[in-house]
Structure formats: C-alpha cells, structure tokens
N, CA, C and O atoms as a printed pandas DataFrame, in Angstrom:
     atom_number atom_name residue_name chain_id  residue_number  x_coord  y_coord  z_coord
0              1         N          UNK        A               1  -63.686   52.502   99.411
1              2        CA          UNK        A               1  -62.668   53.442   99.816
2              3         C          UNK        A               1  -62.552   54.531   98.749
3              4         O          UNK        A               1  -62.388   54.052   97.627
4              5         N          UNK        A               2  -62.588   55.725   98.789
5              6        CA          UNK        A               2  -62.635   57.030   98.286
6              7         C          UNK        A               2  -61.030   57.112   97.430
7              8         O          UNK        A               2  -60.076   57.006   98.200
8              9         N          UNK        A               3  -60.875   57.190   96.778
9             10        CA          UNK        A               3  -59.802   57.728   95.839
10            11         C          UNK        A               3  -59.209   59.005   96.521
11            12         O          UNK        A               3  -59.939   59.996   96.495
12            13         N          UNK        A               4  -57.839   59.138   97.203
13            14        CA          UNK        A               4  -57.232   60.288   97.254
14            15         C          UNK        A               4  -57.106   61.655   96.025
15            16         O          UNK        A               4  -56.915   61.355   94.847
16            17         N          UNK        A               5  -57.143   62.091   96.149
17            18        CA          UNK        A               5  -56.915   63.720   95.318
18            19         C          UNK        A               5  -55.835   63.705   95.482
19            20         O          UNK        A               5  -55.251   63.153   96.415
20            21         N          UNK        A               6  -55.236   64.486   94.350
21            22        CA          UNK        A               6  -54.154   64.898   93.557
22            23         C          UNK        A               6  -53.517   65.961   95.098
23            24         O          UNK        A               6  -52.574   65.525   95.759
24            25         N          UNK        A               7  -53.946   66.824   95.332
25            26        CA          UNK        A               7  -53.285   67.512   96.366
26            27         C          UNK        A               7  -52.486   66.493   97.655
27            28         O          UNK        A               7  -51.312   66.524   98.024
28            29         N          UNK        A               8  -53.532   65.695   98.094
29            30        CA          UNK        A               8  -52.610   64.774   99.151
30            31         C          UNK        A               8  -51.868   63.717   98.389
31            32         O          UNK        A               8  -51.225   63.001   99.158
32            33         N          UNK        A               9  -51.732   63.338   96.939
33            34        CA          UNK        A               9  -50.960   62.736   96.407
34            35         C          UNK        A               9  -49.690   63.323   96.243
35            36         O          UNK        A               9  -48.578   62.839   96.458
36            37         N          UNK        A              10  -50.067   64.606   95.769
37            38        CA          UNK        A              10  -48.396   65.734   96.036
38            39         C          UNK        A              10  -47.842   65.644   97.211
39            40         O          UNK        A              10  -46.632   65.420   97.250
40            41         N          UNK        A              11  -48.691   65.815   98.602
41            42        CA          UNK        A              11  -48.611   66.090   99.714
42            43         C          UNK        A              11  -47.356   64.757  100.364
43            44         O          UNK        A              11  -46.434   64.897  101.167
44            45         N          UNK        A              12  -47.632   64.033   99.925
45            46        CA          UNK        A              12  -47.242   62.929  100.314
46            47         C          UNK        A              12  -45.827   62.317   99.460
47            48         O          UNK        A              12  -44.863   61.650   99.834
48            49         N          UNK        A              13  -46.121   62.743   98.499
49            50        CA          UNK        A              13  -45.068   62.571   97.568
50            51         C          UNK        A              13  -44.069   63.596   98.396
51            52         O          UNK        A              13  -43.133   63.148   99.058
52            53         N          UNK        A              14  -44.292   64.727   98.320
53            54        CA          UNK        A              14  -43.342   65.505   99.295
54            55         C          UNK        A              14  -42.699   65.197  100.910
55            56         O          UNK        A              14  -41.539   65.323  101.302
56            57         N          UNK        A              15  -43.332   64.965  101.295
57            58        CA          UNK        A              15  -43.408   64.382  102.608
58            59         C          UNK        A              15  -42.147   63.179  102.401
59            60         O          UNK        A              15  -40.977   63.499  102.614
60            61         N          UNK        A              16  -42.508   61.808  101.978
61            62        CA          UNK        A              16  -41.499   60.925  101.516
62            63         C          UNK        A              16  -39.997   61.031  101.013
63            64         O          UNK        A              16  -39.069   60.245  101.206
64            65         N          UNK        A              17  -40.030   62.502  100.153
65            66        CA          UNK        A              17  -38.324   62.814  100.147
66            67         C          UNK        A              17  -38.166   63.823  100.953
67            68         O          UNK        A              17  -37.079   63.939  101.519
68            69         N          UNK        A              18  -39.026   64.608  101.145
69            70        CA          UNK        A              18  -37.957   65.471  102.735
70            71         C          UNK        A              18  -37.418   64.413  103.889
71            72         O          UNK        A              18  -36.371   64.629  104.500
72            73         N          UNK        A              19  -38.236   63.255  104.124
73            74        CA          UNK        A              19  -37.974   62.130  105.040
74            75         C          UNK        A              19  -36.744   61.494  104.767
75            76         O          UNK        A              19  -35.916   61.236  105.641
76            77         N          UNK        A              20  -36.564   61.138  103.109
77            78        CA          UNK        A              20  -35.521   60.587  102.801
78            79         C          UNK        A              20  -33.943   61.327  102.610
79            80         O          UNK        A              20  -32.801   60.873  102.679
80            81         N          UNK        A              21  -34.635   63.008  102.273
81            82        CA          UNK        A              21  -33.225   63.808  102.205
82            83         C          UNK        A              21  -32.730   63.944  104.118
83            84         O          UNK        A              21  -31.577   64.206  104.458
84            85         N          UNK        A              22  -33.791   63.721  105.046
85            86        CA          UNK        A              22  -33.277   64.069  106.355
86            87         C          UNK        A              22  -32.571   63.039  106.765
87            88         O          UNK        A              22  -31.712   63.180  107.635
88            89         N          UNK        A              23  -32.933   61.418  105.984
89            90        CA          UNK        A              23  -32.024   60.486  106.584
90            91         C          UNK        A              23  -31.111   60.748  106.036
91            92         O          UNK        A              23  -30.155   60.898  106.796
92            93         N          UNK        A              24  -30.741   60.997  104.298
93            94        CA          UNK        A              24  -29.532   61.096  104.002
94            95         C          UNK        A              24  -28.441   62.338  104.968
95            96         O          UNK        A              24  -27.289   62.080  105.318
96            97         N          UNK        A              25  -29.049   63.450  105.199
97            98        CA          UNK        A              25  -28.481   64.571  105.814
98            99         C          UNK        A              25  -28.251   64.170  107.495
99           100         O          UNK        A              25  -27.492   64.894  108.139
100          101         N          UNK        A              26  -28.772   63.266  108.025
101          102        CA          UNK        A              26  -28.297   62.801  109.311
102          103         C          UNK        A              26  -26.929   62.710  109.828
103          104         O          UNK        A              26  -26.566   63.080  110.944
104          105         N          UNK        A              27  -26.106   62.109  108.787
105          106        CA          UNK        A              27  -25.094   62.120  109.050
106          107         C          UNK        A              27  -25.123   60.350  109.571
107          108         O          UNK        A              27  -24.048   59.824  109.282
108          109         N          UNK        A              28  -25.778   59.700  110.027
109          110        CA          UNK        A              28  -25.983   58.290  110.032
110          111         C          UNK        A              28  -25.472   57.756  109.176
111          112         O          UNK        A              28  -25.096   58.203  108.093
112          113         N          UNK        A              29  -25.388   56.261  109.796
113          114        CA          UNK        A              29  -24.935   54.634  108.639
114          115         C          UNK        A              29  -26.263   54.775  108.443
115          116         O          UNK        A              29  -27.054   54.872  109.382
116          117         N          UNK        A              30  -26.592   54.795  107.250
117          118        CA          UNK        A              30  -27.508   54.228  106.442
118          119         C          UNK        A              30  -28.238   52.619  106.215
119          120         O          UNK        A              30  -27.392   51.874  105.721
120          121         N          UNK        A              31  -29.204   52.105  106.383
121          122        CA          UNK        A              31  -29.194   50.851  106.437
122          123         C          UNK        A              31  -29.311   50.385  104.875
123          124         O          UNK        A              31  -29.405   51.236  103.990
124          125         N          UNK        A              32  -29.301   49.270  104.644
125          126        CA          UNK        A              32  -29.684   48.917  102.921
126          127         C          UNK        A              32  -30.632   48.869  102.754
127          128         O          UNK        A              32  -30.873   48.665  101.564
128          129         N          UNK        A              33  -31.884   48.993  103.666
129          130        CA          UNK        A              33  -33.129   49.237  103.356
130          131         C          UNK        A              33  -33.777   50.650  103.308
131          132         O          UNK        A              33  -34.926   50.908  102.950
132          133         N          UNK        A              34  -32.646   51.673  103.815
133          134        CA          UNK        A              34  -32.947   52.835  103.591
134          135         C          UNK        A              34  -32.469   53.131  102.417
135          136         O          UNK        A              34  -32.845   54.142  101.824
136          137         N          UNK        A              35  -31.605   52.321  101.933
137          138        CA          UNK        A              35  -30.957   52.784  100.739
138          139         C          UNK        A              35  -31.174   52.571   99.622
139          140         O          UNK        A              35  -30.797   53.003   98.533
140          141         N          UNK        A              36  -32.309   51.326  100.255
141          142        CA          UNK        A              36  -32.825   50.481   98.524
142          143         C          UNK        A              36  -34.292   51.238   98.467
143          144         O          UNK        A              36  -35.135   51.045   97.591
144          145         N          UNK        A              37  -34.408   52.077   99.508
145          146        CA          UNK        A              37  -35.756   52.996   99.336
146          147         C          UNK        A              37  -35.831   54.281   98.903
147          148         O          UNK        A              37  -36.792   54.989   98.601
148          149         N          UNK        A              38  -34.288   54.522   98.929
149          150        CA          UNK        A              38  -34.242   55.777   98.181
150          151         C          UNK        A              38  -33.965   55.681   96.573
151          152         O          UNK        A              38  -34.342   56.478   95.713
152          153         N          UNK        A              39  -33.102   54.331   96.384
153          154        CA          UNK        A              39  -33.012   53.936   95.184
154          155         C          UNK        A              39  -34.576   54.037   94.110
155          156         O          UNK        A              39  -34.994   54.735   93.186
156          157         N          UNK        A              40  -35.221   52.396   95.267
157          158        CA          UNK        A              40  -36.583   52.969   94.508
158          159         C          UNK        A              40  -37.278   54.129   94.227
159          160         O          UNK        A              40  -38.063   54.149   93.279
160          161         N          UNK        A              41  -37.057   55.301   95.071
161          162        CA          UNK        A              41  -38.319   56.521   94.924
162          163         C          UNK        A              41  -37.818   57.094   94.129
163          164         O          UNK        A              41  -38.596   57.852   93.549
164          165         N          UNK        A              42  -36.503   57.124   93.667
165          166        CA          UNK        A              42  -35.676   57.585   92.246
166          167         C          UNK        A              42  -36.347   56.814   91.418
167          168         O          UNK        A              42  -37.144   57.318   90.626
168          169         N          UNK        A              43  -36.137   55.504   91.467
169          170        CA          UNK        A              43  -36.350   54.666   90.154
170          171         C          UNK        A              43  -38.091   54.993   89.557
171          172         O          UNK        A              43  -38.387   55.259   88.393
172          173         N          UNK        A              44  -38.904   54.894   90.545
173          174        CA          UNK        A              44  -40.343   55.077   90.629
174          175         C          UNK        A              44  -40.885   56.320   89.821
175          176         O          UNK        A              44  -41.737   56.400   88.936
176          177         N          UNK        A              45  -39.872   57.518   90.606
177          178        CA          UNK        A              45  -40.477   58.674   89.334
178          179         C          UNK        A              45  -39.448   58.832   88.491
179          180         O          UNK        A              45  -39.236   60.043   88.421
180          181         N          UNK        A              46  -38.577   58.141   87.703
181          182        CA          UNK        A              46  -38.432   58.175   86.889
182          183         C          UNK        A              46  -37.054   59.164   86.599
183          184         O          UNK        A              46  -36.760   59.954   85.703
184          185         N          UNK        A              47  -36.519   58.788   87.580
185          186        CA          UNK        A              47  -35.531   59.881   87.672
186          187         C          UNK        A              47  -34.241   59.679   87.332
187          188         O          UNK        A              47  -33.644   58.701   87.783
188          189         N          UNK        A              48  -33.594   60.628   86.438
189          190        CA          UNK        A              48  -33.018   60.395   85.533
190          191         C          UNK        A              48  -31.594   61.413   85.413
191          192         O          UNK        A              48  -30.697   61.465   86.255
192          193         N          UNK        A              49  -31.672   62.237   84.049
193          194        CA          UNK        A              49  -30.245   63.143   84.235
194          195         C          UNK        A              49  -31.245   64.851   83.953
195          196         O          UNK        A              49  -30.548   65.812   84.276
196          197         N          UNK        A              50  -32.361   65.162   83.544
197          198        CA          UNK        A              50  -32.896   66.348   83.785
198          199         C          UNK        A              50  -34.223   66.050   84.304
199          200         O          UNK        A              50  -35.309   65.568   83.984
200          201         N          UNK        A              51  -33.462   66.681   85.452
201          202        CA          UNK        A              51  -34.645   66.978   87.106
202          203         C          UNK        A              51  -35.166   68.573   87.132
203          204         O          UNK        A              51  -34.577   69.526   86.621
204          205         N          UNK        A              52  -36.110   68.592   87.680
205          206        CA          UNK        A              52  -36.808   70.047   87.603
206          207         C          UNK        A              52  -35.788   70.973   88.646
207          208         O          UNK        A              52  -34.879   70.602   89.388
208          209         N          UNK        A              53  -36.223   72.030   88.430
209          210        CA          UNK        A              53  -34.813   72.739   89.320
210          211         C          UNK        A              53  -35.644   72.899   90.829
211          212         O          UNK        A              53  -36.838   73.192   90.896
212          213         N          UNK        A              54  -34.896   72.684   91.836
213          214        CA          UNK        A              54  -35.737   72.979   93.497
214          215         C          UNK        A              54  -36.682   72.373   93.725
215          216         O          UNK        A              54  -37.721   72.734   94.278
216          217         N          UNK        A              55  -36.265   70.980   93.135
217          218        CA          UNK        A              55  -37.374   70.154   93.853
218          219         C          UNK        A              55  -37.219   69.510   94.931
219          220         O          UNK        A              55  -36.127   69.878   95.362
220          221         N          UNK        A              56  -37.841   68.464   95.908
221          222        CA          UNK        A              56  -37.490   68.057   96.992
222          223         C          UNK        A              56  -36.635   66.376   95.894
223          224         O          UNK        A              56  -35.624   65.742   96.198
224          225         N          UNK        A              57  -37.314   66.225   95.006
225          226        CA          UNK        A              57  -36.450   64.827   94.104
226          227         C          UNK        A              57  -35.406   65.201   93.646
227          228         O          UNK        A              57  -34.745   64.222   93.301
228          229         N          UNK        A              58  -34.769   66.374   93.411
229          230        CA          UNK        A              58  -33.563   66.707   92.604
230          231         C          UNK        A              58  -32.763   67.081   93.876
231          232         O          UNK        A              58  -31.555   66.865   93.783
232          233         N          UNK        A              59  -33.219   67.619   95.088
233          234        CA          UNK        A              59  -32.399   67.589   96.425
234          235         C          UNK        A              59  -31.904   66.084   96.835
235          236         O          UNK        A              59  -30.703   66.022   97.097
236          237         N          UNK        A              60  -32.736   64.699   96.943
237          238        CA          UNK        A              60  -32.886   63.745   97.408
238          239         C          UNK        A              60  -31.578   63.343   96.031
239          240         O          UNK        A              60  -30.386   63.333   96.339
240          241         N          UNK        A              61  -32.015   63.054   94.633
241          242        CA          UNK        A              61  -30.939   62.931   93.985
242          243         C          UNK        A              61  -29.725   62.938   93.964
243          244         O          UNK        A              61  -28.968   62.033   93.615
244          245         N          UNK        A              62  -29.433   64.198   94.424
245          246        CA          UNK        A              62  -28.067   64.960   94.476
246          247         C          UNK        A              62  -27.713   64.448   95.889
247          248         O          UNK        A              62  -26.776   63.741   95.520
248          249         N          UNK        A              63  -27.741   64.303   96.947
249          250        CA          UNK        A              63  -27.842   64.011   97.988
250          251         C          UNK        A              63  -27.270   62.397   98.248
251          252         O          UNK        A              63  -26.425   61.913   99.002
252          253         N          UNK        A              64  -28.071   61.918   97.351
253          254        CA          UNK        A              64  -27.225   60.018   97.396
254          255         C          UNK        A              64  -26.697   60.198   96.768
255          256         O          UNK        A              64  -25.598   59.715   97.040
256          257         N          UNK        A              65  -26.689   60.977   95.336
257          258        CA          UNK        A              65  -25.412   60.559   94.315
258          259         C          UNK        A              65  -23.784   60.815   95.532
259          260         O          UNK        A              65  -22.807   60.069   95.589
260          261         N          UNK        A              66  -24.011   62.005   96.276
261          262        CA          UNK        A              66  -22.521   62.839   97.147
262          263         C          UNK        A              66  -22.581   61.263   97.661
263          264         O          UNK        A              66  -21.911   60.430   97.050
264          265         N          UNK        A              67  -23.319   60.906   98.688
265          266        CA          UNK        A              67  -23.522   59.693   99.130
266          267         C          UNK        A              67  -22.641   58.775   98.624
267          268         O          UNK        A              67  -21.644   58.631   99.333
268          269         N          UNK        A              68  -22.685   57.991   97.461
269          270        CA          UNK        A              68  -22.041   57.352   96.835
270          271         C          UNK        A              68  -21.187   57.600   96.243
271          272         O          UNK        A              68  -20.665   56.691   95.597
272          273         N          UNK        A              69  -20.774   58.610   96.197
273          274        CA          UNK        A              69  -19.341   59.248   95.950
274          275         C          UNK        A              69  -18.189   58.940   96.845
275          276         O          UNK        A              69  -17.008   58.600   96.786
276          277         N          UNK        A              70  -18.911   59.163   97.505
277          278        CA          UNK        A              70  -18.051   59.146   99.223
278          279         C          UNK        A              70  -17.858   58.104   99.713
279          280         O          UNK        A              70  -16.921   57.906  100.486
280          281         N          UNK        A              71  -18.701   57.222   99.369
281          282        CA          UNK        A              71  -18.422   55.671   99.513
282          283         C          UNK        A              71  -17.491   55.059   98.805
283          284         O          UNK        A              71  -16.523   54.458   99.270
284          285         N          UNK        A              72  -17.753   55.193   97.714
285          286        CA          UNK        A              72  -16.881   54.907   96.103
286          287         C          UNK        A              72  -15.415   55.305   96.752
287          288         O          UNK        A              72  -14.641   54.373   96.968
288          289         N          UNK        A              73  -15.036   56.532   97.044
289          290        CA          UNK        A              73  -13.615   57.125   97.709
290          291         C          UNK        A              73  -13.321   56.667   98.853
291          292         O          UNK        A              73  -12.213   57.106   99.160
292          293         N          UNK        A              74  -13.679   56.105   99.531
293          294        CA          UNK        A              74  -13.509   55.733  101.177
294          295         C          UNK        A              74  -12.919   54.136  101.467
295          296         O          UNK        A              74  -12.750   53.740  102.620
C-alpha cells in the first residue's frame, strides 16, 4: 500500500474538523461519542492555549469550549 502525501494528509485533516465544527454548529444533542471525538482531534494535535489564527482547529476549539460553557450554565 502506497504511503499518502502530505497534501491529502492536510486534505483530510481539514475535512475532519469542518465535519466536526458542522456537528458542533447543528444545533443538535450531541452524542458522547461525538464528543469524545472532538475531544480527541484536540487532544491528537496537540491543542492547547496558542492556536494558529483561522484555522479550521482553532474554529472547532472555540466552538466546544462555547459548547461547554453552556452546559456548565444550564
């Protein structure tokens, strides 16, 4: 099996949090497996308190943190 390239490794990497910022932005109950998957793709790259500016990970970030805000208050 051929080793993917760096371009469809981005590609895909991208792909995975626009998916995950659209579930968060649904407006849906969230399941805990959507939630422990967004946890991980944070935890995975490494994501932390300085995120690059306009990324699709610093959208997805910001996005569960409101998330859990709102939970936390509710």
């Amino acid at each position: 099996m051929a080793k993917a390239n760096m371009d469809l490794m981005h590609t895909l990497h991208r792909k995975q949090a626009d998916y995950l910022i659209e579930a968060l932005e649904s407006g849906e109950e969230l399941s805990s497996g959507t939630l422990a998957a967004i946890n991980a793709f944070l935890k995975n790259n490494e994501i932390q308190v300085d995120i690059i500016e306009n990324s699709p990970t610093q959208d997805l970030t910001h996005k569960f943190m409101k998330l859990v805000q709102e939970r936390r208050e509710a």
